[in-house]
C-alpha positions in Angstrom: 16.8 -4.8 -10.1 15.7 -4.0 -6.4 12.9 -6.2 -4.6 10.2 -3.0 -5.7 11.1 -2.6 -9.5 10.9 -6.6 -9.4 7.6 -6.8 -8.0 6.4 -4.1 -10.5 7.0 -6.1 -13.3 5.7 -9.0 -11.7 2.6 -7.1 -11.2 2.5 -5.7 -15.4 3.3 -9.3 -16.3 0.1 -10.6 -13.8 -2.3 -8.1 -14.6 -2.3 -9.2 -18.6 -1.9 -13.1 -17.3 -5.4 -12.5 -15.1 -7.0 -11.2 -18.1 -6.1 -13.4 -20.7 -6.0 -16.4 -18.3 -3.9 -18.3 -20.7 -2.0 -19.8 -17.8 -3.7 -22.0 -15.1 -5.2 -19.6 -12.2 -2.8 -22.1 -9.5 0.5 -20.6 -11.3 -1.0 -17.1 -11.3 -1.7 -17.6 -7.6 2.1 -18.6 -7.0 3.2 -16.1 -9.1 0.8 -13.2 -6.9 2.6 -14.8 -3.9 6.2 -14.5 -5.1 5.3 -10.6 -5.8 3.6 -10.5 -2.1 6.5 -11.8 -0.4 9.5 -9.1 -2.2 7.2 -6.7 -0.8 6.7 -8.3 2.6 3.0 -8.1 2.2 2.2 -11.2 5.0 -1.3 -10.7 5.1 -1.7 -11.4 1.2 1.1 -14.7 1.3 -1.4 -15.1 4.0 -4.7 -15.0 2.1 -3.1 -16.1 -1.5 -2.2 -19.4 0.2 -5.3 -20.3 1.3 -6.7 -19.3 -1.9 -4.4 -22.4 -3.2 -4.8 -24.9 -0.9 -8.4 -24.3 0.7 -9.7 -22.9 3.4 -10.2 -24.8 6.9 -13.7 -26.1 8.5 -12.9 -23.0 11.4 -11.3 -19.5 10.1 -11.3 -16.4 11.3 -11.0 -14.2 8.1 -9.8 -11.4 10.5 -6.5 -13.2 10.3 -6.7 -11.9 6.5 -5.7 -8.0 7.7 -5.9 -5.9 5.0 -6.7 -8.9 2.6 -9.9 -9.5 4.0 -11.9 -6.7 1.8 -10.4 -8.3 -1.4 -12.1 -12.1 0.0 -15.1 -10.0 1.1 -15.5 -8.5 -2.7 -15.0 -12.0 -4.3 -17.7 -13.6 -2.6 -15.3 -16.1 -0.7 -16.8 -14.8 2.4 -20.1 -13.7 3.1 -19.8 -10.5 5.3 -23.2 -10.9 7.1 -23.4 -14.6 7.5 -19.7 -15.1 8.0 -20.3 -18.5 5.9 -17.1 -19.3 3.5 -16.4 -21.6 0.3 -13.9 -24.4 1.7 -12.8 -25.1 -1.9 -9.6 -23.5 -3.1 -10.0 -21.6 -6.4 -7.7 -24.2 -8.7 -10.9 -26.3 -7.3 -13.2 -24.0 -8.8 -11.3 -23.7 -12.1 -11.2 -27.6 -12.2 -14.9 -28.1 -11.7 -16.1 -25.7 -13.7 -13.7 -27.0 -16.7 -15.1 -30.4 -15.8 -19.1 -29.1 -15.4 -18.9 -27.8 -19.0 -17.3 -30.1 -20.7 -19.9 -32.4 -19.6 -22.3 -29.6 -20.5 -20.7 -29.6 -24.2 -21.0 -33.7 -24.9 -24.2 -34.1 -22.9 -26.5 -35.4 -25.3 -29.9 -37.4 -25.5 -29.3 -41.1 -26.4 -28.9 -42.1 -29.8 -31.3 -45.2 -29.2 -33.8 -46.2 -26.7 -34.6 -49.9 -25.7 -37.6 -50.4 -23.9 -38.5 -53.9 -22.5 -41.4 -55.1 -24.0 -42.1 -58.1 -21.3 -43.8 -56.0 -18.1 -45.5 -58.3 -15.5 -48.9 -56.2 -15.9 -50.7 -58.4 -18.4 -53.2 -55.2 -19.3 -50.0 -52.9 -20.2 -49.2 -52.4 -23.9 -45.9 -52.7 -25.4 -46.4 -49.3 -26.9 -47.0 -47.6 -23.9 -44.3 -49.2 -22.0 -42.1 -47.8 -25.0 -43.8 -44.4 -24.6 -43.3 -44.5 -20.8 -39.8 -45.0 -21.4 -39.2 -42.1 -23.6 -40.7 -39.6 -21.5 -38.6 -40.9 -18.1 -35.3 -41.0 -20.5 -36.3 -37.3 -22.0 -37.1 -36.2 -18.1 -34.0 -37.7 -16.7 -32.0 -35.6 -19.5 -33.4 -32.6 -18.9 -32.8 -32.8 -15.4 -29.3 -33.4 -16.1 -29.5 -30.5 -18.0 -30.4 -28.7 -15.7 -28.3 -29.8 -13.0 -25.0 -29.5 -15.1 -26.4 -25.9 -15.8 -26.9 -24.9 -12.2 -23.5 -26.2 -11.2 -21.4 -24.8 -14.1 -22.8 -21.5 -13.9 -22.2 -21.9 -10.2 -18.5 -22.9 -10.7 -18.2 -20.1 -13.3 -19.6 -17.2 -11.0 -17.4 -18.1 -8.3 -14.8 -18.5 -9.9 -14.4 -15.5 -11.6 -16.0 -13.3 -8.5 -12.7 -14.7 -6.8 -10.5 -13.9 -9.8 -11.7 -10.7 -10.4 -10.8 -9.8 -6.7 -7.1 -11.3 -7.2 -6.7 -9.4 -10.0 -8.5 -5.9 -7.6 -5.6 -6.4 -5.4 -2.9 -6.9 -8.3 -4.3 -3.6 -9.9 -3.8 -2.1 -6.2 -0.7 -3.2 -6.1 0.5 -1.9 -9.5 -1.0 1.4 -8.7 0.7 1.6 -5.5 4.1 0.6 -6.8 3.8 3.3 -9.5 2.8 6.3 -7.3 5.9 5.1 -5.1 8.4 5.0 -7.6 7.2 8.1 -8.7 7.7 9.6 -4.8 11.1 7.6 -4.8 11.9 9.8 -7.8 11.3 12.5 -7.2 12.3 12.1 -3.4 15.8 10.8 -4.9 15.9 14.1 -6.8 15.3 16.7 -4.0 17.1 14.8 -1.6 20.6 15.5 -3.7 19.7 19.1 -3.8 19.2 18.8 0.6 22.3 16.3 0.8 24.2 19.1 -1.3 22.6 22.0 1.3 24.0 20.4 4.3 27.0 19.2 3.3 28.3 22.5 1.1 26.5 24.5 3.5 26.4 23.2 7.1 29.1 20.7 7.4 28.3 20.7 11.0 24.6 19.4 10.4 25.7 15.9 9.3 27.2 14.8 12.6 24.2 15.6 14.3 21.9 14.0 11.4 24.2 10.7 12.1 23.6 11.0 15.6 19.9 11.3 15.2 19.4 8.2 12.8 21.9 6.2 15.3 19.2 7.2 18.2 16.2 6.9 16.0 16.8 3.2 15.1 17.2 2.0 19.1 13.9 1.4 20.7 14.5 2.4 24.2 13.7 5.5 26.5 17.2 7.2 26.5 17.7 7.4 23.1 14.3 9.0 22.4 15.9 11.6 24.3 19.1 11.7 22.2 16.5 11.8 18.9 14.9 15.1 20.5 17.9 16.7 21.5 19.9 15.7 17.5 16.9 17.5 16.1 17.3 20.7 18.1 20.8 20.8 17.5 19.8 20.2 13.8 17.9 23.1 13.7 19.6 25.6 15.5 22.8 24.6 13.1 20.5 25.4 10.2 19.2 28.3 11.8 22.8 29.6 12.6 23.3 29.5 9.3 20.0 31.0 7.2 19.7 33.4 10.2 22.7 33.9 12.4 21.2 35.1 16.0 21.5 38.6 16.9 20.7 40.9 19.7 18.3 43.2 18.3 15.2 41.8 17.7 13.1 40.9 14.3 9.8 43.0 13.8 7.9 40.8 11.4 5.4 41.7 9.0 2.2 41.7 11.8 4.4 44.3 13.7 5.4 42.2 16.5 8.7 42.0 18.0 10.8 38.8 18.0 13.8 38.0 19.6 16.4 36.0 17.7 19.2 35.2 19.8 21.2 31.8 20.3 18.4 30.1 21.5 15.9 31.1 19.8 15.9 29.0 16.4 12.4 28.9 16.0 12.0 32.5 15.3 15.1 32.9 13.3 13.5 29.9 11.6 10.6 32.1 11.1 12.0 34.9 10.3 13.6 33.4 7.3 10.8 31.9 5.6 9.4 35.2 6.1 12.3 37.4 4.6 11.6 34.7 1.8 7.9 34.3 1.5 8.1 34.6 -2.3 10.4 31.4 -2.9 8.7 29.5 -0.3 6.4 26.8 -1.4 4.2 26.9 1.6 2.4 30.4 3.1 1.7 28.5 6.3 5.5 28.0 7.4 5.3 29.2 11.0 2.2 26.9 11.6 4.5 24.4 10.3 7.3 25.5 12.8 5.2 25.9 15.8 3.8 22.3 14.9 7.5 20.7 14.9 8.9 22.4 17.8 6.2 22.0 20.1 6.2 18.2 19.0 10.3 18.4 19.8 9.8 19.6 23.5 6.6 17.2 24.2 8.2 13.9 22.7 11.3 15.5 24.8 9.6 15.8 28.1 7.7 12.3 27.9 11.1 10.2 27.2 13.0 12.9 30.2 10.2 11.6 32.2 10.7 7.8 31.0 7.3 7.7 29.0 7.6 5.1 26.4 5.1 3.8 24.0 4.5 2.5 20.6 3.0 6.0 19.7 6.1 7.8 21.1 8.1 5.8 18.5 5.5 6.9 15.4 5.6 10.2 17.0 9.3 10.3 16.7 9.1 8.9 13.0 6.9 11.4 11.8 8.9 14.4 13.3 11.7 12.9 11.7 10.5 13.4 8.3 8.7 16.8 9.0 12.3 17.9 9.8 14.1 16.3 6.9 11.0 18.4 4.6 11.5 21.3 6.5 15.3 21.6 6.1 14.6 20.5 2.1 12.5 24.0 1.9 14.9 25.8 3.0 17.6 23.6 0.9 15.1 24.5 -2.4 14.9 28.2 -1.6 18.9 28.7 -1.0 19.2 26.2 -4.5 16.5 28.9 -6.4 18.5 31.8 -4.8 21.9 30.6 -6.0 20.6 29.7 -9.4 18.9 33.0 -9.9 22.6 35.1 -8.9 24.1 32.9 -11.1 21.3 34.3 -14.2 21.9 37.6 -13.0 25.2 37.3 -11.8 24.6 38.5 -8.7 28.1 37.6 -6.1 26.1 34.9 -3.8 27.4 36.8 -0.7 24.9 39.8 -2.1 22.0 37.9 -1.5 19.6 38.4 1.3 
């Protein structure tokens, strides 16, 4: 079991703990923490720790990250005062056990002994008896009261807090889910593109090697090497769904296009075109435009030495728009193969 499908059931198991509360909240709390860290989530080991030992007399809940809307929701933190309970919840657990168990067995005395001596010679024992009755039933109603106030106190607080641990295990869970759904179904179409390139262009993996080798280095050079794999990438695909040719394409608007070597992004085009009914997308040449116009300005910034942070995401995200755009065309050469194969159609009479 990997470090995700781990957590998941860490996070089914936590969600019916949180509810039923059979177990103490401090072993939930180091249970939430063991799920936090398999999924490298610092800012909840971060905030779940506090939430066992206490919080400090000075905090900045902004050190929280993404964990502060989940302290914000269970009242730990008061959002426009910025004032904080220093208590740690296995606190509030403990003292609002303690606050109603004192609740339960507070009772009135089972027998009230007045003095009947006072040093005011005009005071009746009887009133000195009544006096004391009153000032005993007084005193225990204000105990009452007291233990009331602090137990529902206790109570509120410490379920407010609860109910936003068990927000962010819910969140979690969801989260979890929809990704092993993605990694699914990723895993799926992913054999189906790994088959495409490696059946179909051989020559493609070489240059997808050399593009995760230059991908994973951080440094101005090999941002270059990224944009130039992913050209070559392309034009090998293109080479290959459209061979170039001399005589130009007139797509469907009427307009002439010229598909030589070079020119990959129209013979790109020009395929999902030729195959507009198996494509899953009627906006592929925005989509082409969009990554090749990314290619040559993430190109030009690292040939010029421009290096930043967003270059790097930049580069990421073109990464994957590649890897979806060659799995299109890896699904429509799949739904063209399969459909031959029903009709029994030779492949190499398919346009």
């Amino acid at each position: 079991m990997n470090k995700k499908s781990l957590a998941l059931k860490i996070s089914e198991e936590l969600l019916e703990e949180i509810e039923k509360l059979d177990d103490s909240i401090a072993n939930i709390l180091l249970k939430i923490k063991r799920m936090a860290l398999l999924l490298g989530d610092a800012d909840a080991q971060n905030w779940i720790d506090l939430e066992l030992r206490g919080y400090p007399q000075k905090f900045y809940f902004e050190s929280l990250g993404n964990c502060k809307k989940y302290a914000i929701q269970g009242g730990r933190i008061n959002s426009e005062t910025n004032k904080y309970y220093l208590q740690s919840l296995p606190e509030f657990e403990a003292q609002a056990s303690l606050n109603n168990n004192i609740l339960t067995n507070l009772k009135l005395p089972n027998s009230i002994s007045p003095s009947v001596s006072s040093s005011n010679q005009y005071e009746r024992p009887g009133d000195t008896i009544s006096s004391t009755i009153k000032n005993t039933m007084k005193n225990y109603y204000q105990h009452l009261e007291n233990t009331k106030t602090n137990t529902i106190f206790y109570i509120k607080i410490f379920n407010s807090i609860k109910g936003a641990i068990h927000n962010y295990v819910i969140d979690t869970y969801l989260a979890l889910q929809f990704g092993d759904l993605n990694e699914k179904f990723f895993d799926e179409n992913r054999t189906i593109v790994d088959t495409f390139i490696r059946t179909q262009c051989p020559k493609a993996v070489d240059q997808l090697l050399a593009l995760n080798d230059a991908a994973q280095k951080n440094e101005v050079e090999y941002l270059s090497h990224a944009m130039t794999s992913i050209r070559r990438i392309l034009l090998t695909i293109a080479d290959y769904i459209f061979p170039p040719s001399n005589v130009d394409y007139l797509d469907k608007r009427g307009k002439k296009r010229k598909v030589g070597p070079e020119e990959y992004k129209n013979r790109l085009i020009a395929y999902f075109e030729i195959n507009q009914s198996l494509a899953s997308s009627p906006f592929y040449n925005t989509e082409i435009d969009l990554i090749a116009s990314k290619i040559d300005f993430l190109y030009e910034k690292s040939c010029k030495g421009i290096h930043s942070d967003t270059s790097r995401s930049e580069l990421n995200l073109i990464v994957i728009q590649t890897y979806l755009l060659i799995a299109e065309i890896a699904l429509i050469e799949k739904d063209k193969t399969d459909k031959s194969k029903i009709a029994g159609i030779p492949d190499s009479d398919l346009t």
